[in-house]
C-alpha positions as CSV (number, residue, x, y, z in Angstrom):
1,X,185.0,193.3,27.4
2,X,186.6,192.3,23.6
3,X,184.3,191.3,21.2
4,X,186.2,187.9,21.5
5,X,184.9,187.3,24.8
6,X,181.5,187.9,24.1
7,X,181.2,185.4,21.5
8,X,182.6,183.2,24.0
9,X,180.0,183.8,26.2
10,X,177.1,183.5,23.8
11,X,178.3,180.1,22.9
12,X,178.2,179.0,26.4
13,X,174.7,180.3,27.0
14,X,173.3,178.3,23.8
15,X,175.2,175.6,25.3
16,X,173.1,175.4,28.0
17,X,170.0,175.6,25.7
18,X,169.6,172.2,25.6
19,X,166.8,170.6,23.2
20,X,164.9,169.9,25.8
21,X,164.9,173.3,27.5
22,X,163.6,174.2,23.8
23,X,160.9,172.1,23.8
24,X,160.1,173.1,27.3
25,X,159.5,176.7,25.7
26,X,157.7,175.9,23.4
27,X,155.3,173.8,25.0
28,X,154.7,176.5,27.2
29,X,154.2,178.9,24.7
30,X,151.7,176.5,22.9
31,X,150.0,176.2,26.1
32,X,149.7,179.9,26.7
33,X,148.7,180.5,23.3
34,X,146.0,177.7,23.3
35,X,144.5,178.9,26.5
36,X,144.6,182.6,25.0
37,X,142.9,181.6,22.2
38,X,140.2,179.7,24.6
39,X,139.7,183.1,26.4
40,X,139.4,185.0,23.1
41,X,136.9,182.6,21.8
42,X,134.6,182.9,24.9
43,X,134.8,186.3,25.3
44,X,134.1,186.9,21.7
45,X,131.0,184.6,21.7
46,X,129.6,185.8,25.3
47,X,131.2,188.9,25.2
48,X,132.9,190.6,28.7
49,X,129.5,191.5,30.5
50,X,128.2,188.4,30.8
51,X,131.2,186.5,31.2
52,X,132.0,188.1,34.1
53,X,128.4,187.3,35.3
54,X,129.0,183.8,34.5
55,X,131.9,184.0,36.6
56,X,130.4,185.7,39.5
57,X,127.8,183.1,39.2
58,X,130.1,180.5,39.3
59,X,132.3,182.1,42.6
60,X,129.0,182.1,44.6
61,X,128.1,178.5,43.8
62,X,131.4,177.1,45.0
63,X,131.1,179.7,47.8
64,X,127.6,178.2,48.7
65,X,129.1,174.6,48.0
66,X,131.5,175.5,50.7
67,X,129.1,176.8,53.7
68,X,126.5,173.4,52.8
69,X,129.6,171.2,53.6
70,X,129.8,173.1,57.4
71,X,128.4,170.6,59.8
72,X,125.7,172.9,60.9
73,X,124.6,174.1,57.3
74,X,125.2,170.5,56.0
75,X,122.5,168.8,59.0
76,X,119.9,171.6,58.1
77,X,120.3,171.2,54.6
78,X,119.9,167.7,54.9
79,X,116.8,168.0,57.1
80,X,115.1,170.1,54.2
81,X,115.9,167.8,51.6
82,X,114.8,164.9,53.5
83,X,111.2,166.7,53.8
84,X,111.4,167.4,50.4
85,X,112.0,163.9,49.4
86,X,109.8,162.5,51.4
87,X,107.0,165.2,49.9
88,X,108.0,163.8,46.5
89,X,107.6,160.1,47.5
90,X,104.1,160.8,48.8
91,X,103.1,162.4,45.6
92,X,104.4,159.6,43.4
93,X,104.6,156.2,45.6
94,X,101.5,154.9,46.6
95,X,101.4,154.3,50.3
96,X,98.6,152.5,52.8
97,X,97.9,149.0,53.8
98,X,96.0,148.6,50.7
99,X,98.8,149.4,48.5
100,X,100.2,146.3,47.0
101,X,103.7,145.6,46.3
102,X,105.0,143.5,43.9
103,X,108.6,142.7,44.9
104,X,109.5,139.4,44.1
105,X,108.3,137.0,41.0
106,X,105.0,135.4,42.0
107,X,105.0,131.6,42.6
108,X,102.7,130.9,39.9
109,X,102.1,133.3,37.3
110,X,98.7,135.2,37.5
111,X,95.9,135.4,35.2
112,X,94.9,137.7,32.5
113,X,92.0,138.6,34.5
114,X,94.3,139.2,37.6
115,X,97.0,141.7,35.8
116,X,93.9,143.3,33.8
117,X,92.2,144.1,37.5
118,X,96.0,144.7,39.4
119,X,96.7,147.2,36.6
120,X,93.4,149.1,37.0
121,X,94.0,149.3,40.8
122,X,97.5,150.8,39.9
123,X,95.7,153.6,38.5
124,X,93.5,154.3,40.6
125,X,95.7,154.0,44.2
126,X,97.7,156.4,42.7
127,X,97.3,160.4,44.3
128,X,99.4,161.6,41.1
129,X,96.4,159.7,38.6
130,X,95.4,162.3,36.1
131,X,92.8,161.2,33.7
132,X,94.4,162.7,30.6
133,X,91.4,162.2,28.3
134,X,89.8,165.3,30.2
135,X,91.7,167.6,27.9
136,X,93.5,169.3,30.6
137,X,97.1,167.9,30.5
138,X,99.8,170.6,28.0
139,X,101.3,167.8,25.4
140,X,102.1,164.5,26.9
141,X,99.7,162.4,25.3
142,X,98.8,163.3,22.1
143,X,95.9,161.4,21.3
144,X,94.8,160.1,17.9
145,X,91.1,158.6,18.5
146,X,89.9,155.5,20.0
147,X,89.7,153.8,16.2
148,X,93.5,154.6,15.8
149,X,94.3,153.6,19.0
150,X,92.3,150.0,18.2
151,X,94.9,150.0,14.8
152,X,98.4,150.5,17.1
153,X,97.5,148.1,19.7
154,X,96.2,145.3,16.8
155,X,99.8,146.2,15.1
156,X,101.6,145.8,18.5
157,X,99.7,142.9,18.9
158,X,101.0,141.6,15.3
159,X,104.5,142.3,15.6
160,X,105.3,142.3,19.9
161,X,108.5,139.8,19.1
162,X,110.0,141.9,16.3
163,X,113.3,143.1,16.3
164,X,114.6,145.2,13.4
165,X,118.0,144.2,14.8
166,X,117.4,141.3,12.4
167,X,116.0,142.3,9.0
168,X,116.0,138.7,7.8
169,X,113.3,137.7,10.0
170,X,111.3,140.5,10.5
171,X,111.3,142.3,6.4
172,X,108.3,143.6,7.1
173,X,109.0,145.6,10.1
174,X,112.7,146.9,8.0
175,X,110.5,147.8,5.3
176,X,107.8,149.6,7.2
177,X,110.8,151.8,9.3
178,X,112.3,152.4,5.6
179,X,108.8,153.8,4.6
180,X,108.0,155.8,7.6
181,X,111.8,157.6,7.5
182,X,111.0,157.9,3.5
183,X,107.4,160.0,4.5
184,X,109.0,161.9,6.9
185,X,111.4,163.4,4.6
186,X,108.9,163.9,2.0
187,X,106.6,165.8,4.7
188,X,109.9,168.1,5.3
189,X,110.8,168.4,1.4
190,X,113.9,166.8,1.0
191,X,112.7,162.9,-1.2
192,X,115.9,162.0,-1.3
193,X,117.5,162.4,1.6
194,X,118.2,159.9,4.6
195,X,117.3,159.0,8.6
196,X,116.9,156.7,11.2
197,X,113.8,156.0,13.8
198,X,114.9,156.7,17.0
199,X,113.5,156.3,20.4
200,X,112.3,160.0,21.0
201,X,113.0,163.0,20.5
202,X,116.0,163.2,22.8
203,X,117.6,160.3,21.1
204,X,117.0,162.1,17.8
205,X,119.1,165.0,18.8
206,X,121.8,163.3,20.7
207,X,122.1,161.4,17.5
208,X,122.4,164.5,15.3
209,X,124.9,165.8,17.7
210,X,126.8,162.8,17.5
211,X,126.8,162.8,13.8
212,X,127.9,166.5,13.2
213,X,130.8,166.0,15.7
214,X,131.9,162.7,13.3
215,X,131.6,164.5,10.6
216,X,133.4,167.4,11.6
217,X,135.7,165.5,13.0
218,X,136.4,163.3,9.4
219,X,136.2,165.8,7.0
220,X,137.5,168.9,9.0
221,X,139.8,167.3,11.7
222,X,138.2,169.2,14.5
223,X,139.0,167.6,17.6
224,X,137.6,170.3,20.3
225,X,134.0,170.5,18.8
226,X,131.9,173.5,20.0
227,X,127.7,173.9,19.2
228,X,126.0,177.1,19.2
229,X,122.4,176.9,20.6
230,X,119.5,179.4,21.7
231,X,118.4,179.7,24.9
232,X,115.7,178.3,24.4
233,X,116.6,175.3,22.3
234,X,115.7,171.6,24.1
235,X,118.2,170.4,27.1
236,X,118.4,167.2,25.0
237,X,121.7,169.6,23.0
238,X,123.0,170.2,26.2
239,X,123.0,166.3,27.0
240,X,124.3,165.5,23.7
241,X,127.0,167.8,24.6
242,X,127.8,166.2,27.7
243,X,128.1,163.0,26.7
244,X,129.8,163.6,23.7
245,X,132.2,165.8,24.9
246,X,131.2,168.9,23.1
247,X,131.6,172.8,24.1
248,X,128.6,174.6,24.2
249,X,127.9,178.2,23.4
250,X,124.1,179.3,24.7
251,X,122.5,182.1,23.1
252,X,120.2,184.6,24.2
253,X,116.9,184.7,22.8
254,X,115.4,188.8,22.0
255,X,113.2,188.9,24.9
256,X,110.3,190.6,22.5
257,X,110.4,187.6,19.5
258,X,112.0,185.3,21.2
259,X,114.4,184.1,18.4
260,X,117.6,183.3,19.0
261,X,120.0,186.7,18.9
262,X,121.5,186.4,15.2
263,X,124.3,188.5,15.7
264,X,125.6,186.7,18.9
265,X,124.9,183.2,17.1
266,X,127.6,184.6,14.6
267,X,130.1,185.9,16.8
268,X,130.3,182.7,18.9
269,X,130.9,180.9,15.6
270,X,134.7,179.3,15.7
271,X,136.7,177.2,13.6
272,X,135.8,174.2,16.3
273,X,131.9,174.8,15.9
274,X,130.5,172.1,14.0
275,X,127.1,173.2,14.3
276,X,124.6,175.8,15.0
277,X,120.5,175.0,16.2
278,X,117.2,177.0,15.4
279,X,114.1,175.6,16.5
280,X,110.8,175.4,14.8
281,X,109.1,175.4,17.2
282,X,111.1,175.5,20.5
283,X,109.3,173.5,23.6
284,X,109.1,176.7,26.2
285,X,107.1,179.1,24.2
286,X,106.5,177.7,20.8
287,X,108.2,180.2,18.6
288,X,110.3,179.5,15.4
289,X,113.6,180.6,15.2
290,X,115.0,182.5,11.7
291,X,115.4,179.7,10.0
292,X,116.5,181.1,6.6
293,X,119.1,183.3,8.8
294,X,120.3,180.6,10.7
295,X,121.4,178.7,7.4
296,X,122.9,181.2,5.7
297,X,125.4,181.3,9.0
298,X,125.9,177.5,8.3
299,X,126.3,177.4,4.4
300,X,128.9,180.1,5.3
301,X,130.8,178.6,8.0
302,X,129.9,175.3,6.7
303,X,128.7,173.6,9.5
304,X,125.8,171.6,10.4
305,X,122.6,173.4,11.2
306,X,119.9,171.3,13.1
307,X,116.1,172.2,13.0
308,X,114.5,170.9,16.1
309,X,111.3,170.0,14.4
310,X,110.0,167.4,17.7
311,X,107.2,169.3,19.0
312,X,106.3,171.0,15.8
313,X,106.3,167.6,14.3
314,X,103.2,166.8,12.2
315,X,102.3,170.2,12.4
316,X,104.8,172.4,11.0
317,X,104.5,170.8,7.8
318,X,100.5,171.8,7.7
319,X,100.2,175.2,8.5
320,X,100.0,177.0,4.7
321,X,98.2,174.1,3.2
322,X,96.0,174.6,6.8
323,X,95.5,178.7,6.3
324,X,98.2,179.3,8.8
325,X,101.5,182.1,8.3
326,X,104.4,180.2,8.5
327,X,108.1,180.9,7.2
328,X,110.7,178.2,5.8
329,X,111.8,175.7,7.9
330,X,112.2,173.0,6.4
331,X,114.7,171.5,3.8
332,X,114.0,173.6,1.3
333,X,116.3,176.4,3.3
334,X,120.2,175.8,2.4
335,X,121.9,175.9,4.9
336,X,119.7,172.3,7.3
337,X,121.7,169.3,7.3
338,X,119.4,167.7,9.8
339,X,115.4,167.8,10.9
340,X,114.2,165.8,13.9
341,X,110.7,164.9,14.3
342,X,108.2,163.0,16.6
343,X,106.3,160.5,15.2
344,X,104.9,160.0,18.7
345,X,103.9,163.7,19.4
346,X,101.4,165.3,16.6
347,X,102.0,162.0,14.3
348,X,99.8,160.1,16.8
349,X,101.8,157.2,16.8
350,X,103.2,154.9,20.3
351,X,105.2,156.9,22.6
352,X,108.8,156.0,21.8
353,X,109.3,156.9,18.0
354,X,110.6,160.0,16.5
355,X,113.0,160.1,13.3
356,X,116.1,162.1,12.9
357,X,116.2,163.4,8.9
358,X,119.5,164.0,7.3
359,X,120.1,166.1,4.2
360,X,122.0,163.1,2.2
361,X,123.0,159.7,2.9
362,X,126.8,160.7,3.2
363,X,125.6,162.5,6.1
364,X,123.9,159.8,7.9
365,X,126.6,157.4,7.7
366,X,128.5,159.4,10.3
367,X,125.6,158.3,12.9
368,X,126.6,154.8,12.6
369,X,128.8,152.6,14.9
370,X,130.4,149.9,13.3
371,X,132.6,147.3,14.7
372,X,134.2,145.2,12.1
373,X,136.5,143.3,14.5
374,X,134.2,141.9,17.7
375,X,134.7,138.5,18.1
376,X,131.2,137.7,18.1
377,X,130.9,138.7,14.4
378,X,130.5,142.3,12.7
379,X,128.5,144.7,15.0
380,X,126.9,147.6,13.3
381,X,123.9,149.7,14.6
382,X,122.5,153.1,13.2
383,X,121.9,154.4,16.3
384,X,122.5,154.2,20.3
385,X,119.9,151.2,20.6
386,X,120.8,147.8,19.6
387,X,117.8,145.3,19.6
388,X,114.6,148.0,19.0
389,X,110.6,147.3,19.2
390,X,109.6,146.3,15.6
391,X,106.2,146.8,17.9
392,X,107.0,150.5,17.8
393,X,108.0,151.0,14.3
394,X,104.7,149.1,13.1
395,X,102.5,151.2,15.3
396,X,104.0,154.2,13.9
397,X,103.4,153.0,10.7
398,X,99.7,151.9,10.9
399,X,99.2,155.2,12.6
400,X,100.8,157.4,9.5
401,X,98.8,154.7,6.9
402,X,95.4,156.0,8.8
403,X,95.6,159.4,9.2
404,X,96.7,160.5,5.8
405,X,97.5,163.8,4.6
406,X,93.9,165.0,4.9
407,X,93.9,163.4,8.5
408,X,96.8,165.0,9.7
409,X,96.2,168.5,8.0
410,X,92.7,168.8,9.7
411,X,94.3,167.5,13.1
412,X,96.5,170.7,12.5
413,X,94.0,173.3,11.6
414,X,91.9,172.2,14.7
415,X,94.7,172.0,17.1
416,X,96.5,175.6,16.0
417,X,92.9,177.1,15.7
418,X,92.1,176.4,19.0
419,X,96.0,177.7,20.1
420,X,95.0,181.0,18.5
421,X,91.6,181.3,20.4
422,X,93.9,180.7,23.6
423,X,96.5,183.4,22.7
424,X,93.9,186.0,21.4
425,X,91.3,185.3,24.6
426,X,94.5,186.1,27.0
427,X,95.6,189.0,25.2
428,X,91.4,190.8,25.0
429,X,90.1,189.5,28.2
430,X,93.0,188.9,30.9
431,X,94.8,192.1,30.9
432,X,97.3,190.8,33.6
433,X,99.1,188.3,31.4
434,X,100.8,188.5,28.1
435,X,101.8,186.2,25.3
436,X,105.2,185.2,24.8
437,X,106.4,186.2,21.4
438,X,104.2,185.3,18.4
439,X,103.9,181.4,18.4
440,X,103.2,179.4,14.9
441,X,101.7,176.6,16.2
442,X,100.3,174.6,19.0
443,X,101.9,176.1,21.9
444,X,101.1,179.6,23.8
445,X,102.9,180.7,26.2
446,X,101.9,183.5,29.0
447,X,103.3,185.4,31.7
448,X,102.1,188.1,34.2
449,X,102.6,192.0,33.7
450,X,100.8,192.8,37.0
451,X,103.0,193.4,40.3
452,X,100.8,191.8,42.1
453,X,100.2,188.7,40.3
454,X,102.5,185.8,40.3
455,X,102.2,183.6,37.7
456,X,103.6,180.7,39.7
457,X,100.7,181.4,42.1
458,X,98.2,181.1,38.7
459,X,99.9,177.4,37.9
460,X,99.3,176.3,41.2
461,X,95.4,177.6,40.9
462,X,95.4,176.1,38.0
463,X,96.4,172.8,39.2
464,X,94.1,172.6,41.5
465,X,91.1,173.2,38.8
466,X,92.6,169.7,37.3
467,X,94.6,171.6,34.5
468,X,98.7,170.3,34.4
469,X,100.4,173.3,32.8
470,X,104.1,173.6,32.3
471,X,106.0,176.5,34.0
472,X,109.0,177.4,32.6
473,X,111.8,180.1,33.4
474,X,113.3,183.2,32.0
475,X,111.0,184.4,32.2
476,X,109.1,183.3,34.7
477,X,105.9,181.8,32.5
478,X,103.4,179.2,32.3
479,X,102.7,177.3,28.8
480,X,99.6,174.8,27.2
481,X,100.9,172.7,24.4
482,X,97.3,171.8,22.7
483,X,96.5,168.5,21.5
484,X,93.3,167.0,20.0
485,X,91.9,166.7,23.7
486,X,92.0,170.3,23.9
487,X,90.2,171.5,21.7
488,X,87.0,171.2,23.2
489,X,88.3,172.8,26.6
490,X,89.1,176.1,25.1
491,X,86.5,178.0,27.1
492,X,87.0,176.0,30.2
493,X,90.5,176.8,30.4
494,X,90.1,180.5,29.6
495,X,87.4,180.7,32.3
496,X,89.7,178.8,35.0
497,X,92.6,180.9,34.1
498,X,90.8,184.2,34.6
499,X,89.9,182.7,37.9
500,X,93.0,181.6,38.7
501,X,94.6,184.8,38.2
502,X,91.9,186.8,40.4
503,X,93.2,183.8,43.4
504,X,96.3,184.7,43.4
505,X,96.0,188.5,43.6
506,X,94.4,187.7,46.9
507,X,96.9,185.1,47.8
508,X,100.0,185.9,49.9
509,X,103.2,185.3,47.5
510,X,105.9,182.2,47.9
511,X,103.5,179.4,48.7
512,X,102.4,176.7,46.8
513,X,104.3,174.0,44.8
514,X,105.1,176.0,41.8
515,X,106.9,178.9,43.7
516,X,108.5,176.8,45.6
517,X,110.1,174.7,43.1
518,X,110.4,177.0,40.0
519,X,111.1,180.1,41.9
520,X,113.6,178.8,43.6
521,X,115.8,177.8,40.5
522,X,116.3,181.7,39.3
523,X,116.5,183.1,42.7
524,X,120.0,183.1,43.6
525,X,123.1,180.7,43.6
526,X,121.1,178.2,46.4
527,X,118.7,178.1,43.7
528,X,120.2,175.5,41.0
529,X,122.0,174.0,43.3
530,X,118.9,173.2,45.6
531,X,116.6,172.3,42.6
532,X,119.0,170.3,40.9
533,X,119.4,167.7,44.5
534,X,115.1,168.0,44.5
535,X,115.4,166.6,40.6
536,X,117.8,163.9,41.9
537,X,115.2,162.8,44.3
538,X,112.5,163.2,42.1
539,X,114.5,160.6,39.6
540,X,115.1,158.2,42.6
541,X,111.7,158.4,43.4
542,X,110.4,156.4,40.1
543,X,112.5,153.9,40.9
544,X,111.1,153.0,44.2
545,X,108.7,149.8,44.8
């Protein structure tokens, strides 16, 4: 064959290499490369070990999802969740001929007398009723004082119309949410920078992960954003995620410190991360992240770096001036581009407050939604929530104005004193449990080191001595988040929990509500999936009349 003729031939091929067949390759290439880079990423940030346990994990769910869509498994499976709910209706729905239901909208409305009496009858019909002001609920309500409690409801009572939707008619309530942001940063070191009131602290995370997705998004034109989070960091990041759209990396925690593994936090670290999370203190065991670590991977990367400061809230902020160790959390670490906080947890204010704190106002601005063209004028919010309780914002003012510094500073020496008496009595005198990590603050939480004592089997002895504790997983552990009301219950507890745990040596394993429930979501692969319909029923179940 002359050189001639293969020329000849070589024209004809590119002939046929039409500019579509081009792009054609080279959108598959992109694709391949993309998806390459995907893998890469993952496997760099969970590494091949436990990737290929995520994927095993995965395989056997769909498996399972498979054999509970069989007719057989699918009626038995049924059956049991029917019991189920129907065991989670009892506990929360009143039931009986007495019970009242209040359906439809009376004829005529009812007296104050009548709805003061109904309401008290509520409470009482109910089997769930706890009487929280017995000191033996972890968290929930964190109560100020009957005098501070008089100040909210006279402030609720004051402002119950307001709306800080519209400043021009309510500039008091715009100017007490301005001052309540304003101490909040100053408790957390950082005067001039900016934040919003939110509803909780849920909405104050979704919010900052809404705002460092904008942001990276505007100033870094990253349109698959990824978040880097402990283990142990709230679910409220992983919900922000989900609605928002964002990949998340989860982190192990050292199973020793519990703090978040550094070097893992920085290998899962991308060019689509937009930001990391340390917690000070985290909900299931009250340890504090490194902090000062944690931001120094932010200033680097540049990206965001959230403090989840909910539950250590008015607390945090106290410890040194209270006599308490405690290492930088706060503003004052480069690195933090956003705090949230609970008003509404250690700050004694109304349930239904917290603030989200930004390092400047630049930042904040990327939390906003602003709609410049609705035809019902210019719409522009600062956060999810349109029209908000100016009744809220003024209770969590009033409750901030009484306290004080020296109110809130005592509140935290007494509630973290009596943490510490917990933490050390369980370590001396009840040899079968442990203490998770080395807590800060107000919450201590304990697991068993005895083979034959299930701590599941200790919360449900514990709940029937009146105490509501939290069990939490990974490991499998029980934890008291100590407010006001429980300082007074120290020995009580410690007494009931030495008692407990002698119960449930004696007591055959796998009964009780606690095993049930919790040990069934880190069994196997039935385990989230069967927890996760009993959560959907429990969340139905509020909602029924």
């Amino acid at each position: 064959m002359t050189n001639q003729t293969l020329v000849q031939k070589s024209k004809i091929a590119l002939n046929f290499n039409t500019p579509l067949d081009t792009l054609k390759t080279l959108l598959f290439v992109y694709v391949v490369l993309t998806r390459a880079l995907k893998i890469q990423r993952h496997l760099r940030a969970r590494g091949i070990v436990p990737t290929l346990r995520d994927g095993w994990a995965w395989t056997a769910q769909q498996a399972l999802l498979l054999v509970l869509r069989l007719p057989s498994t699918k009626k038995k499976v049924e059956t049991e969740l029917g019991k189920a709910r129907l065991d989670i209706e009892d506990k929360l729905v009143p039931k009986g001929d007495a019970v009242v239901r209040h359906l439809s909208l009376p004829e005529k409305g009812n007296s104050s007398e009548w709805i003061s009496d109904e309401m008290v009858k509520m409470d009482e019909e109910s089997k769930s009723f706890t009487d929280w002001r017995h000191g033996k609920l972890s968290g929930a309500v964190y109560h100020g004082g009957d005098d501070l409690q008089k100040i909210i409801v006279a402030a609720f009572e004051r402002y119950c119309v307001s709306n800080p939707l519209h400043p021009d008619v309510f500039p008091a309530v715009r100017k007490m949410e301005a001052e309540v942001v304003s101490m909040c940063l100053r408790m957390y070191n950082n005067p001039n920078g900016a934040g919003v009131t939110t509803s909780g602290g849920t909405e104050s995370i979704i919010m900052s992960v809404k705002t460092h997705r904008e942001w990276a998004r505007a100033t870094k034109g990253i349109t698959e954003p990824e978040m880097v989070i402990p283990s142990s960091a709230h679910a409220a990041f992983d919900k922000g995620a989900a609605y928002f759209g964002i990949k998340v990396y989860t982190i192990p925690v050292d199973p020793v410190t519990r703090r978040v593994n550094l070097k893992h936090v920085s290998r899962a670290i991308n060019a689509n991360t937009i930001m990391i999370v340390g917690s000070a203190i985290n909900f299931p065991d009250g340890c504090q992240d490194d902090i000062v670590s944690l931001g120094k991977l932010a200033k680097k990367n540049n990206i965001g770096l959230h403090v989840d400061c909910c539950l250590g809230s008015f607390i945090m902020p106290f410890l040194e001036k209270a006599g308490f160790p405690v290492e930088p959390f706060d503003f004052r670490v480069e690195g933090v581009t956003a705090i949230s906080c609970d008003t509404h947890k250690y700050g004694f204010a109304p349930k239904g407050n917290s603030v989200i704190m930004y390092r400047d106002a630049a930042l904040r601005q990327h939390q906003y939604y602003v709609n410049p063209t609705w035809m019902g004028g210019v719409y522009a919010s600062p956060s999810i929530a349109g029209s908000r309780p100016g009744a809220l914002i003024a209770g969590t003012w009033a409750a901030m104005q009484y306290m004080g510094y020296d109110g809130y500073l005592e509140s935290c020496r007494s509630i973290v004193g009596a943490a510490k008496i917990i933490a050390e009595k369980i370590k001396t005198e009840i040899p079968e449990l442990y203490i998770l990590g080395n807590p800060p603050a107000s919450v201590v939480a304990f697991a068993s080191q005895h083979p034959d004592v299930k701590i599941y089997e200790v919360g449900d002895a514990m709940s029937e001595k009146g105490w509501h504790l939290n069990a939490l997983n990974d490991p499998a552990a029980l934890h008291i988040a100590c407010t006001r009301l429980t300082v007074s219950h120290v020995d009580e507890l410690i007494a009931d929990l030495k008692d407990s745990v002698r119960q449930a040596k004696l007591k055959p394993s796998g009964k009780g509500t606690m095993v049930t429930l919790y040990g069934l979501g880190k069994s196997n692969a039935v385990g989230p999936t069967m927890v996760g319909h009993l959560a959907t029923a429990f969340l139905d179940a509020l909602y029924k009349a």
